[in-house]
C-alpha positions in Angstrom: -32.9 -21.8 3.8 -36.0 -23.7 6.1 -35.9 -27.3 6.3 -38.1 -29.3 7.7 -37.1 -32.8 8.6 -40.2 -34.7 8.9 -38.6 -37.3 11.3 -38.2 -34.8 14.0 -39.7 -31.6 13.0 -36.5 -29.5 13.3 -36.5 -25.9 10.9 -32.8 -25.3 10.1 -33.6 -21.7 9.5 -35.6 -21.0 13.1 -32.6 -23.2 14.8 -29.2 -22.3 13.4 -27.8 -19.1 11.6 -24.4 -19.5 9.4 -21.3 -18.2 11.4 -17.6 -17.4 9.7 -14.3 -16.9 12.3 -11.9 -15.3 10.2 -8.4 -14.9 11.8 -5.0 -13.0 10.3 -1.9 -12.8 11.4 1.3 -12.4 9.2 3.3 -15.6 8.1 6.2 -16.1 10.6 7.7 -18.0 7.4 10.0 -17.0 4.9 11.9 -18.2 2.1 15.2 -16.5 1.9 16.5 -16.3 -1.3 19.7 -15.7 -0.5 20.7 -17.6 2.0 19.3 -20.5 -0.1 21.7 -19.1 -3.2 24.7 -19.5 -0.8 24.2 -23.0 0.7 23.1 -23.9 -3.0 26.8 -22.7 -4.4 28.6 -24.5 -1.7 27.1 -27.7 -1.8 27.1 -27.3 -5.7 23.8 -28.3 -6.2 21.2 -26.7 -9.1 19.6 -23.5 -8.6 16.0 -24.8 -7.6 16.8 -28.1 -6.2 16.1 -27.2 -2.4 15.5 -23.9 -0.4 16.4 -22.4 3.1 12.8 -22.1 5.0 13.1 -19.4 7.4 10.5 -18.8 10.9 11.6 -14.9 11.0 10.6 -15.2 15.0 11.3 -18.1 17.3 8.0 -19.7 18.2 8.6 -19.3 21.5 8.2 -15.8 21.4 4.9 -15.8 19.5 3.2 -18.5 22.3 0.9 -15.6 23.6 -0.1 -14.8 20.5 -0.4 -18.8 19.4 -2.7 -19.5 22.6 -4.7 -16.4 21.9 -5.7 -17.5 18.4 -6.0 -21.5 19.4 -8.4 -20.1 22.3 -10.3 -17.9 19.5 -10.5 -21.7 18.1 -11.4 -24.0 20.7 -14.9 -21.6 21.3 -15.7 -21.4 17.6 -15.3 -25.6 17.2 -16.8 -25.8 20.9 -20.5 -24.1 20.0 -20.8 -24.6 16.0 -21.1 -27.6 13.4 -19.8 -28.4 9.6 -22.2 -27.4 7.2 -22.1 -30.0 4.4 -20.5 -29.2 1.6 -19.4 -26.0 2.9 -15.9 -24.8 3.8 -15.0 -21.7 6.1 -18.6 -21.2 7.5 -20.5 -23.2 10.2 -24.1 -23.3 11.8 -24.4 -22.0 15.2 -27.3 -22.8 16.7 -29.6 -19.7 17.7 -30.1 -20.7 21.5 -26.4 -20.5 22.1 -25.5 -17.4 19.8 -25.2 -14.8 23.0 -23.2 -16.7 24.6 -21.0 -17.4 22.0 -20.4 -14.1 21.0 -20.0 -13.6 24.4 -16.8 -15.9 24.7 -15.5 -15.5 21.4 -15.4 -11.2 22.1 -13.3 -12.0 25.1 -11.3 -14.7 22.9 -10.8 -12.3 20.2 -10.0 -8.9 22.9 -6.8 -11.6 24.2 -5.7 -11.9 20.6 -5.5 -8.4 19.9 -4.4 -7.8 23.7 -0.9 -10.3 23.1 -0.6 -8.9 19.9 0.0 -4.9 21.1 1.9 -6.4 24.2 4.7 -7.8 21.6 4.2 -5.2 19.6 5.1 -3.0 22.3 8.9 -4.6 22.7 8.5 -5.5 18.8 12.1 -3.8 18.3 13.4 -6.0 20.8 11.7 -9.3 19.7 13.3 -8.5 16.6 16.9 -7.8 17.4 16.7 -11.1 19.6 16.3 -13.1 16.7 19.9 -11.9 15.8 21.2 -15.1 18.0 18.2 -17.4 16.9 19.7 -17.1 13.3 23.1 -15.8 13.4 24.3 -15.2 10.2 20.8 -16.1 8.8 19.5 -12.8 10.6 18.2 -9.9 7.9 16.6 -7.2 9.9 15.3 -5.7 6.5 13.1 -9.2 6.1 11.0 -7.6 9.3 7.7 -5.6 9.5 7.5 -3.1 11.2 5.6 -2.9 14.2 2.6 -1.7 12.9 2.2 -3.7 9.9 2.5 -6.2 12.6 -0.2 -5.0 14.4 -2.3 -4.6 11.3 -1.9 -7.9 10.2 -3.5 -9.7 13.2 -7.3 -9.7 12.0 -9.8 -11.2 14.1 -13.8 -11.0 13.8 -16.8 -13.0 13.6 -20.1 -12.6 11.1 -23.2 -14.6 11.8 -25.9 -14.6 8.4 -29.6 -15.9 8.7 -30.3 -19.2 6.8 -32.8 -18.1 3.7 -36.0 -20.4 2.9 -35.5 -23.2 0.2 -38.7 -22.0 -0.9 -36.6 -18.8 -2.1 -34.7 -21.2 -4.4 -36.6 -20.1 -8.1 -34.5 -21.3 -11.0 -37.8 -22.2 -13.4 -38.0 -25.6 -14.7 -35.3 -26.6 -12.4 -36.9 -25.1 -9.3 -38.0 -28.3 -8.0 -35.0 -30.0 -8.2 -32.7 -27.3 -6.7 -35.2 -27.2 -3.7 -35.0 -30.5 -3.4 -31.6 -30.8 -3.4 -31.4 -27.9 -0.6 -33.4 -30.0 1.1 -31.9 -33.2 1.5 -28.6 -30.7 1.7 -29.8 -29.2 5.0 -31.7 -32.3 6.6 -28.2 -33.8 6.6 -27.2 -31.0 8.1 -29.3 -31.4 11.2 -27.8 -35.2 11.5 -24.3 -34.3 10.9 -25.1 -31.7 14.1 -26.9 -34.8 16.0 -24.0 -36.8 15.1 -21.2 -34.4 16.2 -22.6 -34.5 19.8 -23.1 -38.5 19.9 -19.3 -38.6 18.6 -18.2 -35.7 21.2 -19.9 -37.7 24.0 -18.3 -41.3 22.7 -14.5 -39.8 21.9 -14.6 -37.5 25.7 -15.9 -41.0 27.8 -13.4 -43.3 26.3 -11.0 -40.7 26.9 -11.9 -40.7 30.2 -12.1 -44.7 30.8 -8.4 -44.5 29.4 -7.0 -42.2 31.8 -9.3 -43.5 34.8 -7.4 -47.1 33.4 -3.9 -45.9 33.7 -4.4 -43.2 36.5 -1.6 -45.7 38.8 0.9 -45.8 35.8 4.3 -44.4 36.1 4.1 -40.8 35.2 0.5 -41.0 34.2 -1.3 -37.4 35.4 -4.8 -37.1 35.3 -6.6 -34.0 35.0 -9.8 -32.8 35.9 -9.8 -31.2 32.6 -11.6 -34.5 31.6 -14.3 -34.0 34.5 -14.6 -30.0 33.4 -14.9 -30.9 29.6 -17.7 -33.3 30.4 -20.0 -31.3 32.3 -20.1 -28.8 30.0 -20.9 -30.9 27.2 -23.8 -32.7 28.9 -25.0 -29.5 31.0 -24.3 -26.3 28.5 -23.7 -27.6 25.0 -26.5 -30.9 24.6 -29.3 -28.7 25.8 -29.0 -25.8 23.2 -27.2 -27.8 20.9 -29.2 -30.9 20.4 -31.4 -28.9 17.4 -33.2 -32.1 16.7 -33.9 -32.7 19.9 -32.9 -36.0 19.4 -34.0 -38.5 22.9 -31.0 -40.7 22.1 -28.6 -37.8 22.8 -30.7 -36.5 25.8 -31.0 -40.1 26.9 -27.2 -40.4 26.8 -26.2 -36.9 28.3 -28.5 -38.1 31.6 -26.5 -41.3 31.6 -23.7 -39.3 32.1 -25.1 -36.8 34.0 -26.1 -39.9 36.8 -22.7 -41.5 36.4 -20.7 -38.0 37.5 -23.1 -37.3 40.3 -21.6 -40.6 42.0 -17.8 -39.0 41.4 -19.5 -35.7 43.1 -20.7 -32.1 42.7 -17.5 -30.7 41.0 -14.8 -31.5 38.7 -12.0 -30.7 41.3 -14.1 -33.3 43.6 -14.7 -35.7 40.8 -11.2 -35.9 40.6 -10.5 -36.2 44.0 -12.5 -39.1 44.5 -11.1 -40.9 41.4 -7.7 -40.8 42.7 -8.2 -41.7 45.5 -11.2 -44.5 45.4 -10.4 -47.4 43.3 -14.0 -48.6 44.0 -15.6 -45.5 42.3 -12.8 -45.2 40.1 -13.2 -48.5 38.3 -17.1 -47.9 38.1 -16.6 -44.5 36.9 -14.7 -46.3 33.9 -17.2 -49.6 33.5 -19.3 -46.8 33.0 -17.9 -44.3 31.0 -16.7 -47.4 28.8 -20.4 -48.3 28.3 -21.6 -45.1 27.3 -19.1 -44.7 25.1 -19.9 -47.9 23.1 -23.6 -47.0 23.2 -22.5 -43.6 21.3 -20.6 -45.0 19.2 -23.4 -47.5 17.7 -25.4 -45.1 17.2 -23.6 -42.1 16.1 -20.8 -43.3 14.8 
């Protein structure tokens, strides 16, 4: 699947490959037929007219699992882009696939890693739920542990983009290429437009905090510093498949605006807290940028 976008030179096919997350887990929901017959007799209400939703575990209990999967996530939305017209799969650009799979092994070894740690008290979990439901509770309604175990999937396939000159369909070769064509050069702005939009939504969400940082029971963290860095220093440089100056010119606008907050993220925040001066020049700025971003990305 090449594509060459005259504008900017970019080959899809020598600067992404198409990566699918695929995650399991069993539904934690259930539908419990008879529970719903008996609240349908008492209330005396027709057989279909409602039905008694059941979460077999407490959420609680499943968090690890929960924040093992949303981390499995945050570094597959973090390092790849929508492919138009495409569900389920996304490009990955080639400079960043190592470290990628990097992170999303580790991401995918804590998933299976919380789910064997309930798994080992799974009898437990389950007898717990006893008071969760009370007379709800129908032990027979349970896996058992290791259907639980082998219903938490996890994995990760990367494919190679083919040429559009591979597209032969006859008479209608042309047009099919063509179409591929305009298919992928979108898909090299929609990428160029993900990161002006990532840069725009994380600086006004940093001019909004820095703007309410002396409200009562506002908390700022330097999760905002930390989450900006990395865009501008890890994810614009391999990212930025069109090499695009607009977006390089932007990430060294922010790039100069955090080196007067500091060196780090735990000093960026210091200084914010604690210098209004900075602090409201930090959010002039981070305001600016923003709008910029927007107007051209947006």
């Amino acid at each position: 699947m090449e594509m060459h976008n005259t504008a900017r030179g970019a080959v899809l096919s020598e600067l992404c490959v198409v990566c699918s997350v695929k995650i399991s887990r069993p539904s934690n929901e259930l539908v419990d037929e008879k529970i719903t017959a008996q609240v349908q007799k008492e209330i005396k209400s027709e057989k279909g007219s409602g039905r008694y939703d059941k979460k077999l575990f407490n959420p609680v209990s499943l968090q690890p699992i929960t924040r093992a999967i949303s981390s499995i996530r945050k570094v597959n939305y973090r390092w790849t882009f929508a492919l138009p017209e495409v569900e389920g799969i996304r490009l990955l650009p080639t400079k960043v696939a190592e470290k990628f799979l990097i992170e999303m092994n580790e991401a995918i070894a804590d998933y299976s890693k919380a789910v064997e740690s309930f798994a080992t008290k799974y009898h437990r979990h389950v007898l717990d739920q006893q008071s969760y439901h009370n007379g709800a509770f129908d032990a027979n309604q349970y896996l058992d542990s290791e259907e639980f175990v082998e219903g938490h999937r996890a994995g990760v396939t990367l494919q190679g983009l083919p040429s559009i000159e591979g597209i032969q369909a006859g008479k209608f070769t042309e047009e099919y290429q063509e179409a591929e064509a305009d298919r992928q050069a979108q898909a090299v702005t929609d990428v160029t437009n993900d990161l002006g939009n990532r840069l725009s939504t994380m600086l006004r969400g940093l001019a909004d905090k820095l703007g309410a940082i002396n409200n009562k029971g506002s908390r700022f963290s330097e999760s905002h510093f930390v989450n900006l860095v990395e865009l501008v220093e890890q994810i614009i440089p391999v990212c930025n498949i069109a090499d695009d100056p607009r977006i390089n010119d932007l990430a060294e606008e922010v790039k100069a605006m955090l080196r007067r907050a500091g060196t780090s993220a735990e000093g960026m925040t210091d200084i914010v807290k604690s210098a209004s001066v900075t602090r409201n020049k930090i959010k002039a700025e981070a305001s600016g940028i923003a709008s910029k971003a927007s107007s051209l990305f947006g």
